[in-house]
N, C-alpha and C positions, 0 to 999 in steps of 0.2 A: 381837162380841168382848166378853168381857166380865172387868173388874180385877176381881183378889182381892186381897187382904190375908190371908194365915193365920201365924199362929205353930206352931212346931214344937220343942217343945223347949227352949223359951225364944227361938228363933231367930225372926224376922218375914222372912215373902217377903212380896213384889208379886209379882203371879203375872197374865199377859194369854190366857188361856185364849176357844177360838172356842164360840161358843152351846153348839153338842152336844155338844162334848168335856166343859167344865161339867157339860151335866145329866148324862152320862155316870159324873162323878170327885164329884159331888156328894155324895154322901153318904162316901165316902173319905176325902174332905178336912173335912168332920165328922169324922169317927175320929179323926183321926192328930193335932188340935190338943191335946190333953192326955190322951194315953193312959198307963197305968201300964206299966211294962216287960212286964206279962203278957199285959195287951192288944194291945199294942202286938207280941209274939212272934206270940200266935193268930192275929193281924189278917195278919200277916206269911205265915205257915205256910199261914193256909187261902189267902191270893192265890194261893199258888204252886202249892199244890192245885189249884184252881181252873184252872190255864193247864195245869196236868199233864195235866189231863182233858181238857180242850179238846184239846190238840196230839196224846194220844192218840183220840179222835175221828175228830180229821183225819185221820190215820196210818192208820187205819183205812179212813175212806172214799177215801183216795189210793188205798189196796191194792186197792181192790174195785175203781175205776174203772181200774185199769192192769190188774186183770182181766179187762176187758171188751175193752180193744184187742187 
């Protein structure tokens, strides 16, 4: 496990994150300590991109395998 410390906005967490989640959110939690609101939007936007694509992926490969049975 391992303590963080991040500010956000002016705000301070304690944060008790497990090893691989860390290296996982590790460069995220870089980002998000003092991003300008634009940043902070794009940082936003492409996340969500980001899982858009992924969930259509999956959606994807569910279909083909429910094609198969």
């Amino acid at each position: 496990m391992k303590k963080i410390s991040i500010s956000v906005m002016g705000e301070k967490f304690e944060l008790e994150l497990e090893d691989e989640f860390f290296e996982f959110v590790k460069e995220d939690l870089l980002k998000i300590q003092n991003p300008t609101p634009k940043e902070l939007l794009f940082w936003v936007l492409q996340k969500n991109k980001e899982d858009f694509e992924k969930e259509k992926k999956i959606k994807t490969i569910v279909e083909k395998l429910e094609g198969l049975i």
